[in-house]
C-alpha positions in Angstrom: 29.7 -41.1 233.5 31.4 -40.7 230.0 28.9 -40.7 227.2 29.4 -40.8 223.5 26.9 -39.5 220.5 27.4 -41.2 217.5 25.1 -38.9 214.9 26.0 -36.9 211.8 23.5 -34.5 212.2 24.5 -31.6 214.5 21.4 -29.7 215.8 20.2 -33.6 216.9 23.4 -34.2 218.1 23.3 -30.9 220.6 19.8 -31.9 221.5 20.4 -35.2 223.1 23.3 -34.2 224.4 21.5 -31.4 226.0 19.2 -34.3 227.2 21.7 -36.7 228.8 23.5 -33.9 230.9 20.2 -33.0 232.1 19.5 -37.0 232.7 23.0 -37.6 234.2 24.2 -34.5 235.8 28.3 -33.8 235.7 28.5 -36.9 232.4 31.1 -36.3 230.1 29.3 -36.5 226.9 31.4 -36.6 223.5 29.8 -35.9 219.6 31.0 -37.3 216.8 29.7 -36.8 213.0 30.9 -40.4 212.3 31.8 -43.9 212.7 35.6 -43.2 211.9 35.3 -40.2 214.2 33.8 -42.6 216.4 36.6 -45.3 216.9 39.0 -43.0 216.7 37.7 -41.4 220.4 37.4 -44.8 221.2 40.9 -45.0 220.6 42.3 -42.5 222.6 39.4 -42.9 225.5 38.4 -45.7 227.8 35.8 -46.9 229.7 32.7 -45.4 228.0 29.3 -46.2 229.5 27.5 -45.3 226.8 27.4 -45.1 223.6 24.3 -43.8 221.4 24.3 -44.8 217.8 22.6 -43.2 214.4 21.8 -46.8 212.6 22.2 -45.1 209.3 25.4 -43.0 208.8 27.1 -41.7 205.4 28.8 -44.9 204.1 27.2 -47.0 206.9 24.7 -49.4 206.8 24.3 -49.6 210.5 25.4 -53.3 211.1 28.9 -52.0 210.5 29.3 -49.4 212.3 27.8 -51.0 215.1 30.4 -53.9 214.7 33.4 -51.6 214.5 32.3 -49.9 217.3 31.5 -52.9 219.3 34.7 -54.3 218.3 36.4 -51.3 220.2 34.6 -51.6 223.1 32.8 -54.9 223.3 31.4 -54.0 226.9 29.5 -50.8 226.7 26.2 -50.9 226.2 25.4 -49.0 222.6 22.0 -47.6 222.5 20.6 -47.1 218.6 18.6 -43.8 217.7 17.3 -43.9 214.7 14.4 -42.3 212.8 13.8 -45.3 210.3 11.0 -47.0 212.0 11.9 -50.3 211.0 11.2 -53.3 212.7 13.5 -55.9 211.1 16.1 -53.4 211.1 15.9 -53.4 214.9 15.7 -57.1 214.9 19.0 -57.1 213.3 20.7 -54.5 215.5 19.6 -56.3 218.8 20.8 -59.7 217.1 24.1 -58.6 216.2 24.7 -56.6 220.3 22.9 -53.2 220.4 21.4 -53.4 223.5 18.4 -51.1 222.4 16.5 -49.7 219.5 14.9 -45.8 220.3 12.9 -44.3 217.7 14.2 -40.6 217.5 10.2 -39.3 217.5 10.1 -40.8 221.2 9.6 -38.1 223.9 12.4 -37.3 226.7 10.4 -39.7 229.2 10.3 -42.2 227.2 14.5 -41.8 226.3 15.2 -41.5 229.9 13.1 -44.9 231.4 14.6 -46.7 228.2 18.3 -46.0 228.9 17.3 -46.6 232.2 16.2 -50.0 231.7 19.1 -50.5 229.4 21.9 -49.1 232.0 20.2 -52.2 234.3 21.4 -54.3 231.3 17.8 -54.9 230.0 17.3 -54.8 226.0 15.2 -51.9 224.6 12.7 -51.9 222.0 10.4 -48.2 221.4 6.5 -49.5 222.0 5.8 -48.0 218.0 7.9 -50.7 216.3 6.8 -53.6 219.2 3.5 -52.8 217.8 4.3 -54.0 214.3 6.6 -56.5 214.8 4.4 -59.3 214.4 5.3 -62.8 216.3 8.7 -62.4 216.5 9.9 -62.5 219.7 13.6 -60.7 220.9 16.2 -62.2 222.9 19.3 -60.8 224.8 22.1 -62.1 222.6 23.4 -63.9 225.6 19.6 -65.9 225.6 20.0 -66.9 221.9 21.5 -69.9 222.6 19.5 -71.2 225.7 16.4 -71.4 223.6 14.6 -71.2 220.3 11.9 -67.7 219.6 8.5 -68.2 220.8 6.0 -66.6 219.1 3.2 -64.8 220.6 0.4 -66.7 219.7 2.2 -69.6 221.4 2.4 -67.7 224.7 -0.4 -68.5 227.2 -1.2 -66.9 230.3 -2.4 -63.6 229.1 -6.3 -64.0 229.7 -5.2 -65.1 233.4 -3.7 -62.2 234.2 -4.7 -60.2 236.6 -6.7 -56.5 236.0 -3.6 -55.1 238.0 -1.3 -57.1 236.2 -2.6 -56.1 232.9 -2.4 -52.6 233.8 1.4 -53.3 234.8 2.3 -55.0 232.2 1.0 -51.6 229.6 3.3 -49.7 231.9 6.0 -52.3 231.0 5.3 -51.9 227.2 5.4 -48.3 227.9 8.8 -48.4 228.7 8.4 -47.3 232.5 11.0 -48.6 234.5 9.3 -50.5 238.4 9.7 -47.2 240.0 7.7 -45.8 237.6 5.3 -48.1 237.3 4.6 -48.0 241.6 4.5 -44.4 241.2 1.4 -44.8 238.5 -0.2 -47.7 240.2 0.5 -46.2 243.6 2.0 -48.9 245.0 5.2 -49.6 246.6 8.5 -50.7 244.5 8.3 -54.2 245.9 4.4 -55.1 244.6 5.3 -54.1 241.2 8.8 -56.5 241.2 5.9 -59.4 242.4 3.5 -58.6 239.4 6.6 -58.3 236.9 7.6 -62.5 238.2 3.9 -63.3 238.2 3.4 -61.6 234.7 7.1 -63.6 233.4 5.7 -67.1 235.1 2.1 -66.3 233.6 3.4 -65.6 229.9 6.2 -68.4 230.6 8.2 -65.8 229.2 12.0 -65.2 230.6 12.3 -61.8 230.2 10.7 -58.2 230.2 11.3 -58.0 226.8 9.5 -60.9 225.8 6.7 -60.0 227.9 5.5 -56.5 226.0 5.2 -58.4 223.2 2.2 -60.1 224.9 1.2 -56.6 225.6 0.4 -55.6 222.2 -2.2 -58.6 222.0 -3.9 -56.8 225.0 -3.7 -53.5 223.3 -1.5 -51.6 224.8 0.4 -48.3 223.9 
């Protein structure tokens, strides 16, 4: 697994990396200070799984570097870590092809089930700014087109939910991957997979994504 960190501050930079060795034994993981530095690794090396992005470099406004970067290597997933807790700002990222939005004052466990869920080629959203995002709803770039946002409040299903299925979708909004989640609930991998359809055909929501955001009118966190 080849892995690039995209941050300009070292001693964060030597942390995660520190992290996603530990998460991915034997990955190749690169650090650059920059978005230059960036594309120019880009350049010279292929077929990177990974790419984790700073959303607000030196000269940067985010957008751009994440276009430039994409534009290098329109198929890897790029993962933003940023410590401006900004929902709109997220918004925009996802919109415009990150494929997830980590706040960096998230915990390793909640690093590791994210880029796990991103890796599956879900979209990523850290629970703190879900919380505050009011009704807007995201969808995977690819889903833009098949249909407009719903908003929350336009979502029914949630009071029919299930106790368990409440309790699985908090796990969801939590971040936990379905292993996870069986592993909490004690239950086996396959159970959870059936709440997670019945929670999407309950919420008439299409994705996992959409369905946290019915979490937060539950309360989770």
């Amino acid at each position: 697994m080849r892995i690039l960190i995209v941050d300009d501050h070292p001693i964060f930079r030597e942390a995660l990396g520190s992290l996603l060795e530990r998460f991915y034994p034997g990955a190749a993981v690169f650090e650059v200070g920059s978005v230059e530095e960036a594309v120019g690794v880009l350049t010279q090396y292929v077929q990177f799984d990974l790419i984790m992005l700073d959303v607000f470099l030196p000269g940067d406004d985010g957008a751009t570097g994440l276009a430039l970067i994409r534009e290098k290597t329109p198929q890897t997933p790029v993962v933003i870590m940023s410590g401006a807790d900004d929902a709109d700002i997220a918004h925009k990222l996802i919109e415009q092809g990150a494929r997830g939005y980590i706040a960096k004052s998230a915990g390793a466990g909640e690093v590791k089930n994210a880029l796990h869920l991103i890796l599956a080629g879900e979209i990523y959203i850290s629970p703190s700014l879900l919380a505050g995002n009011g009704n807007r709803i995201v969808v995977a770039p690819e889903d833009e087109a098949a249909a407009a946002e719903p908003e929350v409040d336009d979502l029914p299903g949630v009071a029919s939910l299930t106790p368990r299925q409440q309790a699985v979708l908090r796990l969801m909004a939590k971040g936990l991957p379905n292993k996870s989640i069986a592993r909490e609930l004690h239950c086996s991998d396959g159970t959870v997979k059936l709440h997670v359809s019945a929670i999407l055909r309950a919420l008439h929501v299409r994705n996992r994504t959409e369905a946290v955001l019915a979490a937060s009118r539950l309360g989770a966190n």
